[in-house]
ZATOR-761601 format. One line per field, with one value per residue (C-alpha): x, y, z. Coordinates in steps of 0.25 Angstrom, whole numbers. Layout:
! ZATOR-761601
X <- [X	...]
Y <- [Y	...]
Z <- [Z	...]
! end
This chain:
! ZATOR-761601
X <- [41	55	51	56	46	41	43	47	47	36	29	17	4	-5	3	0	-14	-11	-1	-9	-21	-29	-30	-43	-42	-57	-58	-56	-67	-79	-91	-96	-105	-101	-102	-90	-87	-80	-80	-78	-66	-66	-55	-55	-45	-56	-68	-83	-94	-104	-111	-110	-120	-120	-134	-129	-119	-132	-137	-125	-125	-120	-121	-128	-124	-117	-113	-109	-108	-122	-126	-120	-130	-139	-131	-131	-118	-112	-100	-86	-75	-69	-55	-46	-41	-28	-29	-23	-13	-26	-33	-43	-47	-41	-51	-59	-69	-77	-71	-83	-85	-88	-84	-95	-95	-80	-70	-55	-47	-46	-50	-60	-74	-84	-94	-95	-101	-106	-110	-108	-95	-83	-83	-98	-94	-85	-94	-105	-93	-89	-103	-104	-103	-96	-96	-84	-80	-64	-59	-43	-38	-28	-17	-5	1	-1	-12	-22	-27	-40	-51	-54	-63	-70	-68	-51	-46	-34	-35	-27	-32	-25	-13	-8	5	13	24	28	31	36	46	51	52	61	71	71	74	85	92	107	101	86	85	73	67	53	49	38	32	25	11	10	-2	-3	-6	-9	-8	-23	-32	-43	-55	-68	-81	-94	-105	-118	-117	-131	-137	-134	-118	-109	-96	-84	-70	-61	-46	-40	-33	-43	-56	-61	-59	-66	-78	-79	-79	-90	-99	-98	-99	-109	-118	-118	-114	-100	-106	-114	-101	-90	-76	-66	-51	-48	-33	-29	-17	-8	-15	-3	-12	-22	-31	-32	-44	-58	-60	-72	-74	-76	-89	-93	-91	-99	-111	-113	-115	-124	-132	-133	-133	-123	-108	-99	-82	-73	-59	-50	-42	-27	-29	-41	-34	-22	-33	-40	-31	-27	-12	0	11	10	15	27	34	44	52	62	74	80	95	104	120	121	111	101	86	79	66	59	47	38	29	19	8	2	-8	-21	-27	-42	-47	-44	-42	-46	-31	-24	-24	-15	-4	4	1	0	5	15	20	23	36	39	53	56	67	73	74	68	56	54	43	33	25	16	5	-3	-12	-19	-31	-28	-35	-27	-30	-32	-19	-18	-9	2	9	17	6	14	25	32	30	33	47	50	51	59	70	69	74	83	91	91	95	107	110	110	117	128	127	124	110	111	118	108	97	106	108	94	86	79	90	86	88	77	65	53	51	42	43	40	25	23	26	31	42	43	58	69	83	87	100	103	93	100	113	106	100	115	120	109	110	125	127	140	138	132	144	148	134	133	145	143	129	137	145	134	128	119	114	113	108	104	92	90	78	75	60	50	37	25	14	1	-15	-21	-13	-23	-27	-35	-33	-42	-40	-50	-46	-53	-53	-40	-33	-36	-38	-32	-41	-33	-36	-26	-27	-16	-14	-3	5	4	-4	-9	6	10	-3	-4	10	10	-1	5	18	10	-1	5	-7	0	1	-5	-17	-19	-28	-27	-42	-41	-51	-65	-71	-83	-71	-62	-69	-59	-44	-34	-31	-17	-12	2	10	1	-3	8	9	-4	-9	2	-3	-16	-11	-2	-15	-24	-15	-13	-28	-28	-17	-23	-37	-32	-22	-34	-42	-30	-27	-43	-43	-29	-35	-22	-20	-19	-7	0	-4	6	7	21	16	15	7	1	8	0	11	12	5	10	-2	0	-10	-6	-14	-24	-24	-29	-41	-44	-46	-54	-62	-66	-69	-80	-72	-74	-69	-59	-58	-57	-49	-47	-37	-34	-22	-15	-1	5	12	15	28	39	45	58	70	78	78	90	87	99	94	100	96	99	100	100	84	82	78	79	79	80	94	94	84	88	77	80	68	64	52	55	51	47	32	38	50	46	32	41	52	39	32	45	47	33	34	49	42	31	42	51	40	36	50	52	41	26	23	8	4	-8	-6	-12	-28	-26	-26	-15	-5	-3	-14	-7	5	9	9	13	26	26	40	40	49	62	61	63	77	77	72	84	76	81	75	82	72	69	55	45	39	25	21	23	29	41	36	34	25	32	22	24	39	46	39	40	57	58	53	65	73	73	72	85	91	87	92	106	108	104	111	124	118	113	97	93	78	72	58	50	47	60	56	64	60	59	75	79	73	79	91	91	86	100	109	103	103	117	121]
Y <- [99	104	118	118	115	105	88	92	82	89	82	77	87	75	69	81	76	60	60	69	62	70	58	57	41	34	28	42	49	39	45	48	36	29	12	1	-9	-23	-33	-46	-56	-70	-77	-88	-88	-97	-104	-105	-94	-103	-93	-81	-75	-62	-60	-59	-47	-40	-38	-35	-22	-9	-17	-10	-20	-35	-39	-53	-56	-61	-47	-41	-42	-36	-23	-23	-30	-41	-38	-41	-36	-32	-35	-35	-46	-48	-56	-70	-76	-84	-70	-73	-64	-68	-73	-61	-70	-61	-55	-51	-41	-50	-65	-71	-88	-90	-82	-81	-75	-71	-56	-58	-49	-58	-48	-33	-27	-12	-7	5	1	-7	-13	-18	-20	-32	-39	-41	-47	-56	-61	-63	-79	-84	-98	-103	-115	-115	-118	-123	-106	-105	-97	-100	-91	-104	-108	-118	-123	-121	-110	-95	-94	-106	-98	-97	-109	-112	-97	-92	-79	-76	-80	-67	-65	-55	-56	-66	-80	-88	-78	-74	-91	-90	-81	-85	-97	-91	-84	-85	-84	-86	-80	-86	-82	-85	-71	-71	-56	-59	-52	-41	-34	-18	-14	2	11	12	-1	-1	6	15	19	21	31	34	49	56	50	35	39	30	36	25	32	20	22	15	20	30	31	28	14	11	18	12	-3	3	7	-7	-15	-8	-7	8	20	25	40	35	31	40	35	43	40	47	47	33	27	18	9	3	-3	-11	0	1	-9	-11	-20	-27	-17	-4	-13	-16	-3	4	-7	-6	11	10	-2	6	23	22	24	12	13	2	0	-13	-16	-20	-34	-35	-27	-37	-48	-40	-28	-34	-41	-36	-44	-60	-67	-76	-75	-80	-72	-75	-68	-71	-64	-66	-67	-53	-53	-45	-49	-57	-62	-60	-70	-70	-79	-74	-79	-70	-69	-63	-67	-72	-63	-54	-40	-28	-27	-39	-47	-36	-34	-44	-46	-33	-24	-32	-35	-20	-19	-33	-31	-19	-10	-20	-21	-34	-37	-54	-53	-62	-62	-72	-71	-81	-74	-83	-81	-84	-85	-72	-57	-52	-46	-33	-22	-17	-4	-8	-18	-28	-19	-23	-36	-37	-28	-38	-50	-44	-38	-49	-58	-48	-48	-65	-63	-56	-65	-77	-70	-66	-51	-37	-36	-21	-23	-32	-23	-13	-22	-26	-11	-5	7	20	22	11	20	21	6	-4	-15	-30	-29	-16	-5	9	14	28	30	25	24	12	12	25	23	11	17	30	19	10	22	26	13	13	0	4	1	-10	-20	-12	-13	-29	-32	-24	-31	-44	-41	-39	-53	-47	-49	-38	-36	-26	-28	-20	-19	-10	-7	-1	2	5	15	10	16	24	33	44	52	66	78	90	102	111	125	129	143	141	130	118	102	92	81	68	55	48	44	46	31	41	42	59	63	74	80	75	81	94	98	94	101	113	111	112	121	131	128	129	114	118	123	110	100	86	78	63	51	55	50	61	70	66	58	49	44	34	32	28	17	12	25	32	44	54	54	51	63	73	70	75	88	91	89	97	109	111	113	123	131	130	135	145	150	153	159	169	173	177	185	192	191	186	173	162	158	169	162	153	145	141	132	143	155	159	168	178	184	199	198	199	190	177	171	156	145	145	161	159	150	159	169	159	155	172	174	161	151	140	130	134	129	114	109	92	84	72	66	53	48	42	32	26	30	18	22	13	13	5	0	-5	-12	-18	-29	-32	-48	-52	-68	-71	-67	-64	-49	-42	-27	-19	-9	1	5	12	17	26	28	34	42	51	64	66	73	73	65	64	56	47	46	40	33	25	23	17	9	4	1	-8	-17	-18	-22	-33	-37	-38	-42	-40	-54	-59	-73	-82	-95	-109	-106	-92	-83	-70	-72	-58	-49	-40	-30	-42	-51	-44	-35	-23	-15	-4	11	3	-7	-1	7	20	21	29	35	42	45	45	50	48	55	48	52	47	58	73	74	64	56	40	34	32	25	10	9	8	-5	-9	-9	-14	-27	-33	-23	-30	-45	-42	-36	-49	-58	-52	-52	-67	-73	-76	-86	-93	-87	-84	-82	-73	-69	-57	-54	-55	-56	-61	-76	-77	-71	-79	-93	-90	-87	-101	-107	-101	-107	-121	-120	-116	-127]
Z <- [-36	-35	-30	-14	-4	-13	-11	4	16	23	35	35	40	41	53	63	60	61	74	83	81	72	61	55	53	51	65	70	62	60	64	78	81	70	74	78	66	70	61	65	59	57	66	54	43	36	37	30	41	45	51	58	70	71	78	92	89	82	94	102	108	99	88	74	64	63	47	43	25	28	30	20	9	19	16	1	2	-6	-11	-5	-7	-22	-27	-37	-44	-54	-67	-66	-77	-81	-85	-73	-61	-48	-39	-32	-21	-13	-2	6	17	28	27	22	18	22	31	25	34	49	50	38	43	46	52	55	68	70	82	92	98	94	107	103	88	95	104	94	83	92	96	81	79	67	63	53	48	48	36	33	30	17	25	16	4	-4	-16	-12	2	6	-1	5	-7	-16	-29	-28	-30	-23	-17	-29	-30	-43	-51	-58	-68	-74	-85	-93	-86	-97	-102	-87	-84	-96	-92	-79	-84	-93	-83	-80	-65	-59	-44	-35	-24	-14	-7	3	5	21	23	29	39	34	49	45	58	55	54	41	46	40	45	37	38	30	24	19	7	11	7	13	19	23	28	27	30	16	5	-2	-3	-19	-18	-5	-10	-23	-13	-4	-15	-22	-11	-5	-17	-17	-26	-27	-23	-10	-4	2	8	15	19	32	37	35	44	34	22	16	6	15	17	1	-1	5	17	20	33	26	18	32	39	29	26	41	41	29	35	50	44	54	54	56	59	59	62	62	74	71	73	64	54	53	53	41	33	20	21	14	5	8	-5	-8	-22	-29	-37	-47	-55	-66	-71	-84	-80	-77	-66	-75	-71	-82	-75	-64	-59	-48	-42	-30	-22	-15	-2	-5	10	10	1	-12	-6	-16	-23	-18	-30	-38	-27	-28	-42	-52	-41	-38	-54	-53	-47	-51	-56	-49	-54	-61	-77	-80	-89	-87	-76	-71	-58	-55	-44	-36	-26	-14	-4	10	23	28	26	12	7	-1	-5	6	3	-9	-14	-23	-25	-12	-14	-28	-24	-13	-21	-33	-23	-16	-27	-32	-18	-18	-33	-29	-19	-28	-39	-30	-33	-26	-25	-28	-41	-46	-44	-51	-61	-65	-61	-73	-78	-76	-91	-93	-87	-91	-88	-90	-80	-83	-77	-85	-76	-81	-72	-76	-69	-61	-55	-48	-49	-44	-32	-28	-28	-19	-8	-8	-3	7	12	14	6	6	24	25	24	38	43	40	49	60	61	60	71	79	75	66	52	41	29	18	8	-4	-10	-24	-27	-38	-36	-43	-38	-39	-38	-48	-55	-57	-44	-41	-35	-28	-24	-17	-14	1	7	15	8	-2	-1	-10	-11	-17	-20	-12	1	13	22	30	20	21	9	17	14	3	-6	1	0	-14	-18	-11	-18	-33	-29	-17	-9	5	9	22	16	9	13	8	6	5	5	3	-8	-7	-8	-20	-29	-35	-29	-28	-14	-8	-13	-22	-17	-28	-20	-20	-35	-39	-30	-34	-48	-45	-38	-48	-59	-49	-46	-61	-62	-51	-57	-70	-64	-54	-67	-75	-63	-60	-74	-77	-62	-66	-82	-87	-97	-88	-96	-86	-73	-67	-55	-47	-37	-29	-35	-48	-54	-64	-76	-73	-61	-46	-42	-39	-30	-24	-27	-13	-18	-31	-23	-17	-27	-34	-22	-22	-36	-34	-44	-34	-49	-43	-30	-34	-41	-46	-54	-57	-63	-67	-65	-79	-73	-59	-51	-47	-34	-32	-23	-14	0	8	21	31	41	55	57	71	71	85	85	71	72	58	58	46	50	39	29	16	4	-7	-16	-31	-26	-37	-32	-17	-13	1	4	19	16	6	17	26	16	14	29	30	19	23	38	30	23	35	42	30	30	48	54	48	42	45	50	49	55	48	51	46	59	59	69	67	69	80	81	91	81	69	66	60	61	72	71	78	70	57	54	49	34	25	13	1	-13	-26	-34	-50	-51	-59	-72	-69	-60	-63	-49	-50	-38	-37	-24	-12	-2	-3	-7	7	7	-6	-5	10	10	2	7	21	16	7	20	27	18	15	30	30	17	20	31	20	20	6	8	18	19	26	37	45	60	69	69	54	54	64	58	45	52	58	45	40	49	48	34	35	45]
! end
């Protein structure tokens, strides 16, 4: 990787395609002909279904078919919804009630499918929903982040989903209990909408032999698949699902929505194919949520400030039904970073998860690992504060020592490498910390507020470690098919030019085949910032292979021992021979002599150990307290990569994932009001951050290349987002301390600033 040309800031070649409207995004290639889905929602948080007439839309012009759950069985269907659930301290399962494709007894949130309408027009599909009459019984809605109230499902008592726990409780009381100083601190993580660019959709057609073919725009292909064969009740090989290009998943398009079912029982039962697409609206109403928990977090140091405990305590939102992963994020995934990059073995995280009458909640780019890195640094920061010492300095203090790697974390993971320290140095002076004395009072002089936060994350790549890779020579180039699947993120780049970098295939002859499961047979999809080094892992296992091959081919043509052929990433090189035929030449020369073997070649590898990206964020905060108005000034990240595949898709992962957590941190915070209705289920109800709202986003790398991989690199895809969050509140709350406000919570729009301000001054008066 150190040859030149190689890890180079190449553009993407997929963007030609995207921006001048030559996308192949499933709304824009389902079959000619194919019928309108609409599925119709409940507009009640809770309540039992007394009935529900659909005969009337059954007979509504354009209309093919009308599903309610009391059709369902009809179809050879019975199943809802599978899931996944944690142990709970007792040793018992958490509670997995159904989660059923159409509400069936009881609805549990607004936006849950009640029925599902196909006919030959949207426009039609919509008139015959609304002729549909559903008769509900309200029932008192359990809105609150709380234990108790009234039951979404008679078999959870007291809506706790699960009560999970990690670590060692009784000896972390103790030294809490011991130490010479004990820090506390309540941190609330607001949920989120994901709002992709692209709302969830699929369509469903019938292939010959009474196959089934789903294109769904998720996160890979294999899961989906397995989920539609088992609900459906049909073998594995009699169902094919394509990923077409996909805009934005971030987590949310990584599990199976009740839709995908319905779409694809409605083609079987008609022979005819069926597309659906959500509306924004509806998606807001019905995409599983991000974030929404409340911890409380405390440390524990000895007289020298060193850390000797940590404890957490987390409730967490689950919504009105267990989504497929949810009850692991905020529990397993989120013990994984729960100490960071600090030297401290006295854990414990306790986890409470509730149901709801809101939207199921499920992973958001980061999935645990923002959440969990949110409330250490928070703590870490009002610790600093409280002890009365430089909050940089004690996270110098406590960071494991670069001497100490490989370490094992207090909740058992393996962190390969590291260099705190010197990162933390590298992003100081990036961010002028040096400055910002001179920047704080020229803000004050214009009656402003400023602020810089800090925040110094780890993070912990997730999916399977093991991942494929293919490669079939053609007549004029060769395709790489990968089990990884692009959202957006530029796969299309990254895997051609790094198979062309190891293989010297020109890059533009390359052609890069993703998500269809008729195609690669087995994949992990995209998911945990796993693809770039799960996938180079593959390709570097594959183009061994070929050279191997192709080697033995060239030294039986030229009759020399094949311990004489080489290969330079360029061109075999024959011993005493001026022939040295690249890598498409020696194809070719095997296509000629009919040794087709050839011609294809498959590998699959396995990473021995997962990556730990880390770095530092520095944000500065303008607070204007006439009206409140928050905006994040300056923006600083310096990142431990290890070593870059292309630093200008790093350099936009990192943006994207910056955006997402200033975002969380400013404005994006979703509201139900006391019945359970969203108060914000439109752009003009909801805020996410636009281009001149954000500042520019400085990003540097100071690399220490991880010993997991053969190619240094560690994930990059979700760690813009997992360092903003407490970058921005610790900004916020070092402009606001010195009036006397110790607590601050996300997100910081204007009214929530200017009331605290207000609460500030009347505390102080």
């Amino acid at each position: 990787m150190e040859k030149f040309g190689k890890s180079q800031a190449i553009r993407r070649v997929e963007d030609l395609r995207f921006l001048t409207g030559q996308g192949g995004y499933v709304d824009d290639i389902a079959p000619e002909g194919a019928l309108f889905a609409y599925v119709l929602r409940s507009s009640e948080a809770h309540g039992t279904i007394a009935s529900i007439d659909a005969e009337e839309a059954r007979g509504m012009p354009g209309v093919h078919l009308v599903l309610t759950a009391a059709d369902l069985a009809g179809h050879g269907v019975t199943r809802g919804i599978g899931t996944s659930p944690v142990k709970n301290i007792d040793g018992s399962k958490g509670a997995t009630p159904k989660r059923p494709l159409l509400a069936e007894d009881r609805v549990r949130f607004v936006g849950e499918a009640v029925a599902f309408v196909v006919a030959d027009t949207l426009a039609e599909a919509k008139d015959a929903a609304e002729a549909i009459m559903v008769d509900i019984d309200s029932l008192d809605p359990h809105v609150e982040l709380a234990e108790g109230g009234p039951l979404l499902h008679d078999e959870v008592p007291g809506n706790l989903a699960f009560d999970w726990g990690k670590g060692d409780k009784a000896a972390v009381d103790a030294a809490l209990d011991g130490a010479a100083h004990r820090v506390r601190l309540e941190v609330e993580d607001n949920r989120i909408i994901v709002n992709s660019m692209e709302p969830r959709g699929c369509f469903a057609e019938m292939l010959d032999g009474g196959r089934l073919h789903v294109a769904n725009n998720g996160q890979g292909v294999w899961d989906p698949k397995r989920d539609l064969a088992k609900v459906l009740e049909m073998e594995e090989d009699a169902v094919r699902v394509t990923n077409p290009d996909t805009g934005g998943g971030f987590g949310m398009k990584s599990m199976s929505y009740p839709e995908m079912f319905l779409t694809a029982i409605a083609a079987r039962a008609l022979g005819q194919p069926v597309r659906w697409m959500a509306e924004r609206t509806e998606s807001m109403l019905s995409d599983n949520a991000g974030r929404d928990l409340i911890s409380t977090a405390e440390l524990g140091f000895d007289a020298d400030h060193r850390i000797v405990a940590y404890k957490v305590e987390t409730l967490c939102n689950l919504g009105a039904h267990n989504s497929q992963l949810a009850q692991y994020i905020q529990s397993e995934l989120f013990a994984k970073v729960l100490m960071g990059c600090y030297d401290v073995q006295a854990t414990w995280l306790g986890v409470k998860g509730v149901f709801t009458n809101t939207t199921p909640v499920d992973a958001y780019r980061g999935a645990g690992r923002p959440e969990a890195i949110y409330v250490l640094e928070r703590v870490m920061d009002h610790a600093a504060r409280q002890l009365g010492v430089d909050a940089w300095e004690l996270r110098r203090k406590n960071f494991i020592r670069a001497e100490q790697f490989p370490y094992k974390s207090a909740t058992g993971e393996m962190y390969d490498v590291g260099d705190f320290a010197r990162v933390l140095g590298r992003v100081a002076d990036e961010a002028d910390r040096g400055g910002f004395a001179a920047r704080k009072a020229a803000s004050e002089a214009e009656g402003k507020l400023r602020g810089m936060g800090l925040c110094y994350y780890i993070e912990s790549i997730l999916g399977d470690p093991s991942e494929g890779a293919r490669v079939v020579f053609t007549e004029d180039g060769a395709e790489i098919h990968v089990g990884t699947q692009s959202n957006g993120q530029g796969h299309e780049t990254a895997f051609a030019k790094f198979l062309s970098d190891q293989s010297g295939i020109p890059m533009e002859k390359i052609t890069v085949i993703q998500g269809d499961s008729d195609v690669i047979a087995e994949g992990g999809g995209t998911g945990g910032s796993r693809s770039a080094t799960t996938q180079a892992n593959a390709t570097l296992a594959v183009v061994s292979q070929m050279v191997e091959a192709f080697g033995a081919f060239l030294a039986e043509r030229e009759e020399v021992d094949p311990g004489e052929v080489s290969f330079d990433d360029e061109r075999f090189r024959i011993a005493g021979s001026n022939v040295a035929p690249t890598m498409l030449e020696a194809a070719g020369m095997a296509r000629a002599a009919g040794r087709e073997d050839l011609l294809n070649h498959h590998a699959k590898a396995t990473l021995p150990g997962r990556s730990y990206p880390n770095g530092a964020h520095v944000a500065e905060v303008e607070i204007d307290p006439a009206t409140g108005w928050m905006a994040v000034v300056r923006y600083t990240v310096t990142d431990d990569f290890g070593n870059l595949l292309n630093p200008l898709l790093v350099e936009g992962q990192i943006h994207g994932g910056v955006a997402q957590g200033i975002g969380q941190a400013w404005n994006e915070r979703v509201v139900y009001d006391e019945n359970g209705q969203l108060l914000t289920a439109t752009f003009m109800d909801y805020g996410v951050p636009r281009a001149n709202d954000l500042p520019m986003i400085a990003f540097t790398t100071e690399p220490v290349p991880s010993t997991a991989n053969p190619m240094g690199m560690k994930g990059c895809g979700e760690a813009g987002t997992v360092g903003a969050l407490a970058a921005v509140a610790n900004a916020v709350q070092d402009a606001v301390w010195d009036l006397g406000i110790k607590k601050v919570d996300m997100p910081f729009t204007p009214l929530r600033v200017w009331e605290m301000l207000k609460e500030g001054e009347s505390a102080a008066a």
